[in-house]
C-alpha positions as CSV (number, residue, x, y, z in Angstrom):
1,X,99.8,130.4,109.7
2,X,101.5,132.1,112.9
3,X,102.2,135.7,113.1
4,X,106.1,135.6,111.4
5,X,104.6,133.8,108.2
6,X,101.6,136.2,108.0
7,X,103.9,139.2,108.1
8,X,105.8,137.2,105.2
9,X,103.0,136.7,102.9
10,X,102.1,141.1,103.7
11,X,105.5,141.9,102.3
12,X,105.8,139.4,99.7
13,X,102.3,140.7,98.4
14,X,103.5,144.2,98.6
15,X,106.6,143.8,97.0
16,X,105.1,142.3,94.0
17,X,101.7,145.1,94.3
18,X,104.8,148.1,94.1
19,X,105.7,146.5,90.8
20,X,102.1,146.3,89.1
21,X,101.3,149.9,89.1
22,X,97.5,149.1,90.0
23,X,97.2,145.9,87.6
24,X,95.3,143.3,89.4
25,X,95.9,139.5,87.9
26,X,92.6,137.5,88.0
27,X,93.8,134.0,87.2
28,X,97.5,131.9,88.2
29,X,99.0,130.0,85.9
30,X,101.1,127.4,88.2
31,X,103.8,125.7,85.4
32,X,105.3,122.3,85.5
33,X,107.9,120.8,84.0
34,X,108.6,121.4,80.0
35,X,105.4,123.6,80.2
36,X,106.7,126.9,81.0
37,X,107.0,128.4,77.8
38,X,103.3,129.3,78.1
39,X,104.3,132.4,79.9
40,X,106.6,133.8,77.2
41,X,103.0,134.3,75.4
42,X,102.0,136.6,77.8
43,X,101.3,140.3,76.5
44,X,103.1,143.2,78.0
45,X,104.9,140.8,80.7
46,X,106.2,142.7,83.9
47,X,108.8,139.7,85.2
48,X,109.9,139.4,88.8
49,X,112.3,136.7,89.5
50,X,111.6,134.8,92.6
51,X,114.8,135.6,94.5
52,X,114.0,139.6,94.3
53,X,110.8,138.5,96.4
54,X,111.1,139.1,100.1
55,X,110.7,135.5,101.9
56,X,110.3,133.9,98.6
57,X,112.4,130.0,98.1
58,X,114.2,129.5,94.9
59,X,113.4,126.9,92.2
60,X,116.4,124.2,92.2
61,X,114.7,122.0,89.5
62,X,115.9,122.2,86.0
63,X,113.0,123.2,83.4
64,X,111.8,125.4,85.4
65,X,113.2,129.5,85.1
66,X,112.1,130.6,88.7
67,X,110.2,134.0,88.2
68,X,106.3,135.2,88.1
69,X,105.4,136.3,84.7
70,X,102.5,138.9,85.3
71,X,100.6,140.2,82.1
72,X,97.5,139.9,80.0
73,X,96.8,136.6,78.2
74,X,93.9,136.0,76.0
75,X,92.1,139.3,77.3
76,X,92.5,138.2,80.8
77,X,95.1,139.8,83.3
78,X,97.1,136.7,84.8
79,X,99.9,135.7,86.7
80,X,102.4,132.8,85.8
81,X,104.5,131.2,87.8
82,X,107.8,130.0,85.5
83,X,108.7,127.1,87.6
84,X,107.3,126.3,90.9
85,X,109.0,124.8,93.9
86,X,109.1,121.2,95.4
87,X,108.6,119.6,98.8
88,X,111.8,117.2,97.8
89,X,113.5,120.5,97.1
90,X,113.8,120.6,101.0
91,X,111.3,123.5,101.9
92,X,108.5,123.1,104.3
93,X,104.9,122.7,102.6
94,X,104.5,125.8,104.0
95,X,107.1,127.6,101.9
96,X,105.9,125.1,98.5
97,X,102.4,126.7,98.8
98,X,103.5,130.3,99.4
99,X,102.8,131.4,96.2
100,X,99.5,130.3,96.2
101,X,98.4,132.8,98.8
102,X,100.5,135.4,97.6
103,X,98.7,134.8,94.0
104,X,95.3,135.1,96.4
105,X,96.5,138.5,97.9
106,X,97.0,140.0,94.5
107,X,93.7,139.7,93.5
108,X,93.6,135.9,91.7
109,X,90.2,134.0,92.0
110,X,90.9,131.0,89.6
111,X,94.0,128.6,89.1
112,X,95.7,126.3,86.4
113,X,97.8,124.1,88.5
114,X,99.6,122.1,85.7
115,X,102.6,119.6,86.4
116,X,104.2,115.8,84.5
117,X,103.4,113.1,85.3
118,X,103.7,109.1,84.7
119,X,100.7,107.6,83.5
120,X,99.2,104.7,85.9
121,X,96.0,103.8,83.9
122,X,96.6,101.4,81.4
123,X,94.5,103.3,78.9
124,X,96.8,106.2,78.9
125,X,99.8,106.8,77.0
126,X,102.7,108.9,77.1
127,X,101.6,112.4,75.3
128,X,98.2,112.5,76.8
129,X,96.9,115.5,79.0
130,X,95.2,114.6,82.5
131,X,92.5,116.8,83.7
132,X,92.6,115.7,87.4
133,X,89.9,114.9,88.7
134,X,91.0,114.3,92.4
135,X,94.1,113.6,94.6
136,X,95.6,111.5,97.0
137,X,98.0,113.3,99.0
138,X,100.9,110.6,99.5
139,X,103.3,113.1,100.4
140,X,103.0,112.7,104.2
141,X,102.5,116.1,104.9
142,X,100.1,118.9,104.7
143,X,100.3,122.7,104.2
144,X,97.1,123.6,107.0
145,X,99.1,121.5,109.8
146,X,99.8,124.5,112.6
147,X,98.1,127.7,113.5
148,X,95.3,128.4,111.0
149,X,95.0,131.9,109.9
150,X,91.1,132.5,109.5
151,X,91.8,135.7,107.3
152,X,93.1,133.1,104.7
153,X,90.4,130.9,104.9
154,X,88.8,128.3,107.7
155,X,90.4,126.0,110.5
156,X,88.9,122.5,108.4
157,X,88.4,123.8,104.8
158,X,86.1,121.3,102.8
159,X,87.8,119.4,100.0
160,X,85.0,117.7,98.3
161,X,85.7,119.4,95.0
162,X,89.4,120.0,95.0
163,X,89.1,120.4,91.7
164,X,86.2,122.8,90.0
165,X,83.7,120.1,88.5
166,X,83.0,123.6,86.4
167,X,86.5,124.1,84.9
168,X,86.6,120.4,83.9
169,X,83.4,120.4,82.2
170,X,84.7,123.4,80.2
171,X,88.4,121.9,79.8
172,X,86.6,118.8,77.9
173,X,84.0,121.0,75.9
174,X,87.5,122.8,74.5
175,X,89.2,119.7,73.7
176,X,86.2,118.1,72.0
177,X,86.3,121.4,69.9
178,X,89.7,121.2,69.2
179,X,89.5,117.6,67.8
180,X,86.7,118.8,65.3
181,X,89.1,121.5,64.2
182,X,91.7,119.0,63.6
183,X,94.1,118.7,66.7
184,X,95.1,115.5,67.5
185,X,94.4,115.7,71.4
186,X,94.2,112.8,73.9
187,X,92.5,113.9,77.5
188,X,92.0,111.8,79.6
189,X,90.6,112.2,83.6
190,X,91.7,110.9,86.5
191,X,93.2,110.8,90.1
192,X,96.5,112.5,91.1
193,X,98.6,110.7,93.2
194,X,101.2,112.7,94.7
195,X,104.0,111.9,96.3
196,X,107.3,113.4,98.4
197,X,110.1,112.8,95.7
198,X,112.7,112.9,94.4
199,X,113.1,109.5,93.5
200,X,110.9,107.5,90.9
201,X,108.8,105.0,92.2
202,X,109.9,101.3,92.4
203,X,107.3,99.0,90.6
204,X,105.7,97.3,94.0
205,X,104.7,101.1,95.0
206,X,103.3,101.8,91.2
207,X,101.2,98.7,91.9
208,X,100.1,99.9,95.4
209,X,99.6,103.3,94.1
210,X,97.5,101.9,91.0
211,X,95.7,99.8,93.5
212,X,94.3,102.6,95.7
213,X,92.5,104.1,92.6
214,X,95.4,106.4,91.4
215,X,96.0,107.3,87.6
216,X,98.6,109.2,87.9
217,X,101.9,109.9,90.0
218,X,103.8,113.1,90.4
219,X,106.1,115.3,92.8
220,X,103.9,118.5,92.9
221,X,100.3,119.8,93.1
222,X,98.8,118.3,95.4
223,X,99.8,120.8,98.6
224,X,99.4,123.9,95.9
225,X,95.7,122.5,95.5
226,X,94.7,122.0,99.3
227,X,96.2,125.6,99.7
228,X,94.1,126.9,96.9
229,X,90.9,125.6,98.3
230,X,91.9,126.7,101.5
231,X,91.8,130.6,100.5
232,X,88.8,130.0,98.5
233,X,90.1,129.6,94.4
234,X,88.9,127.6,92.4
235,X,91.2,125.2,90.8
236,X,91.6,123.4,87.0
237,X,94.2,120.6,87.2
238,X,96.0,119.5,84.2
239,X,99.0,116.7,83.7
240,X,101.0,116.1,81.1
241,X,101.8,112.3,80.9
242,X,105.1,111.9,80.1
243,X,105.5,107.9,81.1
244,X,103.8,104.8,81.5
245,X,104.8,104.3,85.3
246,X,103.4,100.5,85.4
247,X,104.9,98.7,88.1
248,X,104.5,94.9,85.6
249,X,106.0,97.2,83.2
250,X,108.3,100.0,84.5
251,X,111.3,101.3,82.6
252,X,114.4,103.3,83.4
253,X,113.4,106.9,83.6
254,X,114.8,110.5,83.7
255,X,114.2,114.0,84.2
256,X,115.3,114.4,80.9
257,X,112.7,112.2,79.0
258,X,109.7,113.9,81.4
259,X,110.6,117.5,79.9
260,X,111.4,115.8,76.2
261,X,107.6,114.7,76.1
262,X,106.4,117.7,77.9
263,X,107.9,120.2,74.9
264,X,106.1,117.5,72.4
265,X,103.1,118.1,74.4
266,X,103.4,122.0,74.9
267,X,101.4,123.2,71.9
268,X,98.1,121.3,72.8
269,X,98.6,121.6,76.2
270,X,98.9,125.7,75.5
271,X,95.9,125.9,73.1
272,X,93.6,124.2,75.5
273,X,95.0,126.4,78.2
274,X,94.9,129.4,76.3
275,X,91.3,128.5,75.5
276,X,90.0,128.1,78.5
277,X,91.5,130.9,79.9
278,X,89.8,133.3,77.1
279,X,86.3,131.7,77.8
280,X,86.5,131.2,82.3
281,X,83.8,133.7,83.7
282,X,85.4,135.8,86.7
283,X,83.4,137.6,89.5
284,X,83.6,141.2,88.5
């Protein structure tokens, strides 16, 4: 990160700090498509749309409101982010991933980085939640590439556990409760595959994609993640599966049926999340 970003990240972190009177969020809440109505459950909300932020891009994408929702959730003093921003919105990686270090700079120590996605594994099905297991960054770019700023974290970060082996052990204890108290939840496990956007894939990619071990195929994440890791928080991944993306079998798709699914999705999705944010263990 060169000087002019780092002095952008200080006064992005201050401006939101000014706002928080001394409240200190411990976890981010990253919010994808059809799942941002999590945040309207957060207790004594202080909201801060994106565009009062100095530096701060704008979310484009519809389903997604464009503001930090900052409260208490479950006992736990969190951070939301209502819509999140894209690398096929046109901003640098640098820019998408912003918020990730300004989350870090407020005090956060643990992430939910959710998004939807189309289903790759056969065994999935449209309706089913994703803990992600691990990524393939397809997007052809990265959010480290130029000057490395060691106060955020080291020149070649290790990404053997992109996602906290930890917080998916606990994600699948929750939903293993919830199905003995009667929810009807599918989670699955697999790899991320992400990708540039915005178009949908054509069906020889899917195949490709499938081929190289991925499960799953979005427009998001994965750059949020490898900043994450970078400044040293630990990360639980979750997708929604909105589609089969089969390339033998692909159907027309639109942004419309994504968020549809999503909002059928939302109220296991929020329970697990809610869950797991009442029972994470935090450095004190």
């Amino acid at each position: 990160m060169d000087i002019h970003s780092k002095h952008q990240l200080q006064e992005a972190v201050q401006y939101i700090r000014e706002k928080l009177e001394g409240f200190v969020p411990q976890i981010g809440l990253i919010l994808g498509s059809g799942l941002g109505d999590m945040a309207k459950q957060v207790e004594q909300p202080v909201i801060i749309p994106y565009d009062e932020i100095p530096h701060f891009p704008v979310s484009t994408v519809e389903g997604h409101e464009g503001q930090f929702v900052i409260g208490t959730l479950e006992g736990k003093q969190v951070i939301a982010m209502q819509g999140r921003f894209h690398y096929y919105e046109g901003y640098s990686m640098k820019k998408v991933v912003l918020p990730v270090y300004v989350m870090k700079g407020l005090g956060v120590q643990a992430m939910v980085i959710t998004n939807a996605a189309g289903g790759m594994n056969r065994a999935f099905q449209a309706g089913d939640l994703m803990l992600i297991s691990d990524h393939l960054n397809l997007t052809g770019d990265n959010p480290l590439i130029g000057v490395n700023d060691p106060g955020l974290g080291v020149r070649f970060p290790d990404m053997s556990e992109c996602y906290s082996h930890e917080y998916r052990t606990m994600a699948k204890d929750i939903a293993q409760a919830m199905q003995r108290a009667g929810s009807v939840i599918r989670l699955q496990e697999g790899v991320y595959s992400g990708i540039s956007g915005p178009s949908y894939l054509p069906p020889s990619e899917l195949t490709m994609l499938a081929g190289l071990g991925g499960d799953a195929v979005g427009m998001s994440t994965v750059g949020e993640v490898i900043a994450a890791r970078h400044c040293g928080v630990k990360v639980l991944g979750i997708s929604c599966i909105t589609d089969m993306a089969i390339g033998e079998e692909l159907e027309p798709l639109t942004h419309e049926q994504v968020v549809e699914v999503a909002n059928r999705t939302k109220p296991l999705f929020i329970e697990l999340v809610r869950t797991f944010v009442r029972n994470v263990t935090l450095a004190s």
